[in-house]
C-alpha positions as CSV (number, residue, x, y, z in Angstrom):
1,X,78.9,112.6,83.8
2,X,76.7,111.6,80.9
3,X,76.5,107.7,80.4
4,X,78.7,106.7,77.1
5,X,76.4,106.5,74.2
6,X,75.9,103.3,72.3
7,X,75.9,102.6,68.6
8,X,72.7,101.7,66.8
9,X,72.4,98.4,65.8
10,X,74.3,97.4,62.8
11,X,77.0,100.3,63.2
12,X,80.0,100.1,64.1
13,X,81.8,102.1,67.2
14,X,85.6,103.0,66.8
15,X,87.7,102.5,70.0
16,X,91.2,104.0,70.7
17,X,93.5,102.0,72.6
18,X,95.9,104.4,74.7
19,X,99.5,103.1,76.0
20,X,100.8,99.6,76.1
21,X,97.5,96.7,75.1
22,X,96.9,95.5,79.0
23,X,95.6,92.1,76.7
24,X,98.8,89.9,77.4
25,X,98.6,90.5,80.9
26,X,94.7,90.3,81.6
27,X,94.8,86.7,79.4
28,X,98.0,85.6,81.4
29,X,96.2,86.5,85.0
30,X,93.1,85.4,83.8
31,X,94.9,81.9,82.5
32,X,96.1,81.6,86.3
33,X,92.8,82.2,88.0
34,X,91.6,79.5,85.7
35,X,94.0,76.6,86.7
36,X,94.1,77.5,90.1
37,X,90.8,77.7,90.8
38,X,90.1,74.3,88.8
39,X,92.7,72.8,90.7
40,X,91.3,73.9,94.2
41,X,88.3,72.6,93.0
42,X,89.4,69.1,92.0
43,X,92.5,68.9,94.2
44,X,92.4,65.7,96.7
45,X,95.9,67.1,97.9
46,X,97.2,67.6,101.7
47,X,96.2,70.8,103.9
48,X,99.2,71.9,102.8
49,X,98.7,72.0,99.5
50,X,95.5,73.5,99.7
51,X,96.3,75.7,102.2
52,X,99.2,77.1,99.3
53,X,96.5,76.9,96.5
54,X,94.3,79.5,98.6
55,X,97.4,81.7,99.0
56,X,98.0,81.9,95.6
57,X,94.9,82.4,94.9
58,X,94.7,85.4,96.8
59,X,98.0,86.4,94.8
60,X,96.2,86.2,91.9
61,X,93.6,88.4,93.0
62,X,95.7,90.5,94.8
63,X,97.6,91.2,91.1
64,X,94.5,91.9,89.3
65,X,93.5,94.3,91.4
66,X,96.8,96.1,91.4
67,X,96.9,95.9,87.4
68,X,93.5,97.6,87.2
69,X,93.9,100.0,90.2
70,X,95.4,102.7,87.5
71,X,92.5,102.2,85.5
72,X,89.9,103.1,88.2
73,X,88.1,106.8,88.6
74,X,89.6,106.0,92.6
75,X,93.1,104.2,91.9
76,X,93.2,104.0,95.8
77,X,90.6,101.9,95.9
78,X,91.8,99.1,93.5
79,X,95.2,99.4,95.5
80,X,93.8,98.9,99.0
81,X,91.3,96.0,97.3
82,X,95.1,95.0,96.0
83,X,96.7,94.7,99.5
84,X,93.5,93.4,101.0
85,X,94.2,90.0,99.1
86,X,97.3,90.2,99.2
87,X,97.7,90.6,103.0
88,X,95.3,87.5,103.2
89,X,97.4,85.0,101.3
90,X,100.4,86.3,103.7
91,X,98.7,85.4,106.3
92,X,97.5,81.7,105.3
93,X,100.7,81.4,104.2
94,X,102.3,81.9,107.0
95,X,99.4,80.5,109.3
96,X,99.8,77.3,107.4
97,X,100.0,75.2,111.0
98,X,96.6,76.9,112.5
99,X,93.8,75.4,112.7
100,X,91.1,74.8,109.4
101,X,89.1,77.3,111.4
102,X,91.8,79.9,111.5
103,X,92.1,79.4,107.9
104,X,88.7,79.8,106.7
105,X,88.7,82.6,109.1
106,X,91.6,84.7,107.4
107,X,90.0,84.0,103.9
108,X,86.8,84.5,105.2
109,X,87.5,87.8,106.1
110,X,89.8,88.8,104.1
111,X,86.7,88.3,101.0
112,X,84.2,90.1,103.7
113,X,86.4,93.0,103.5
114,X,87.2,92.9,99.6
115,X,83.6,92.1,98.9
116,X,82.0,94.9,101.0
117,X,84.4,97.5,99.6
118,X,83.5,96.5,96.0
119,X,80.0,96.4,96.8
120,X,80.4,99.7,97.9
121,X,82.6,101.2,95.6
122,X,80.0,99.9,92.8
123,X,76.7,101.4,94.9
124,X,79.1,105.0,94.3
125,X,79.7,104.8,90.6
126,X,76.2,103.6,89.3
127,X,75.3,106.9,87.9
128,X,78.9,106.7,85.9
129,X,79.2,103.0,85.1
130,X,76.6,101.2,83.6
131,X,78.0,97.5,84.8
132,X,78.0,99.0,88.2
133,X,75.5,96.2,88.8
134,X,77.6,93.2,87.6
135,X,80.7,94.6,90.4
136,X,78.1,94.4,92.9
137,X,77.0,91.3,92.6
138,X,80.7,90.3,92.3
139,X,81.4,92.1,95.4
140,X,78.4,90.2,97.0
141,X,79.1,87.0,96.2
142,X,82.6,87.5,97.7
143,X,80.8,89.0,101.0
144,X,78.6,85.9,100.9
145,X,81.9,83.5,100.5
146,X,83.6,85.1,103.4
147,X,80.1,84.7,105.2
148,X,80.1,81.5,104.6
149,X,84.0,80.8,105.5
150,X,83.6,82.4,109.0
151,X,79.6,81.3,109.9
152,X,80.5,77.3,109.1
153,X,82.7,76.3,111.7
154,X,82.4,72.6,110.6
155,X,83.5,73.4,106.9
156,X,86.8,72.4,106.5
157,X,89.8,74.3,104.7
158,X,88.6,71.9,101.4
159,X,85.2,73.2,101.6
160,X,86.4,76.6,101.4
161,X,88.6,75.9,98.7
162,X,86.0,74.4,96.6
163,X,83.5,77.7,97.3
164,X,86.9,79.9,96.8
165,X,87.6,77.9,93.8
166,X,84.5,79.2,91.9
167,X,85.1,82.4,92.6
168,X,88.7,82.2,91.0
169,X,87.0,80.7,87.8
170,X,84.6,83.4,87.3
171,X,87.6,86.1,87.8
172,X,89.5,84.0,85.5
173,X,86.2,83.5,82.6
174,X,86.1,87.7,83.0
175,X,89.9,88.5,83.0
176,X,90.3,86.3,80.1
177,X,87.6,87.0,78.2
178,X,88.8,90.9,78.5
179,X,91.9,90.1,77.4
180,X,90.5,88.6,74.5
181,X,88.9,91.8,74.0
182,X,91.4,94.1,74.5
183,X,93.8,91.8,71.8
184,X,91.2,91.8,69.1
185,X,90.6,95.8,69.6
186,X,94.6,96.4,69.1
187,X,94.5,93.9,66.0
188,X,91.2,95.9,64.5
């Protein structure tokens, strides 16, 4: 595949938008990743509440991957990234009386998992896409997260909600700013 070309400075490039403007959706997620990563971030809350924050979190996740998964050049891959998350914030949901360790250990590697596979799946498509770099440094920051999560025994649930936090507002910065994208190409 030959690499898109690019137009010279001070020209223009036209862009056709196929089917329905994804822009509503990627601000909306993107809006959600903000808050909730802010709020794990600042929140002082119980366990509990934390404990949902992180679960949600992985929701949020979980639908931004299955939103883009039909975008992809390997729709399976954004699915199974999809159900990755998603199966994590099952499980702390429903974990919510474990231990902090069993916690961080179920987000820990659920991000291991996600983050290797995007790291992976970015190493395959370099030659294709040209911000093959950016998804796998995304993908290694979530492998160093989960890392993180599982090697810190003393880090509590908080700690990993802070660290988890970040993550959620860079996702929410990218989706967002996308979305922004997407709206103004529609408008144009």
């Amino acid at each position: 595949m030959s690499e898109p070309a690019q137009a010279p400075i001070g020209q223009t490039t036209r862009v056709e938008v196929r089917g329905p403007n994804p822009w509503l959706v990627l601000m909306i997620l993107g809006a959600a990743s903000l808050v909730v990563g802010i709020w794990l971030i600042v929140s002082n809350k119980s366990k509990f509440a934390v404990v949902v924050l992180l679960a949600i979190g992985l929701f949020i996740s979980a639908l931004s991957e299955f939103f883009w998964a039909s975008g992809r050049e390997r729709p399976w891959i954004g699915y199974l990234l999809g159900v990755l998350f998603a199966v994590g914030g099952v499980i702390v949901l429903t974990q919510q009386d474990a231990g902090e360790f069993a916690i961080a250990l179920i987000v820990g590697i659920t991000l291991m998992l996600v983050g290797l596979l995007q790291s992976a799946v970015a190493l395959m498509s370099r030659r294709e896409d040209p911000r093959w770099g950016w998804a796998m440094g995304f993908g290694l920051i979530a492998v160093v997260i989960g890392v993180l999560a599982i090697a810190w025994p003393g880090a509590t649930v908080r700690v990993i909600a802070i660290i988890f936090g970040i993550r959620l507002l860079f996702v929410g910065v990218g989706l967002f700013g996308l979305g922004n994208d997407f709206r103004r190409l529609r408008s144009a």
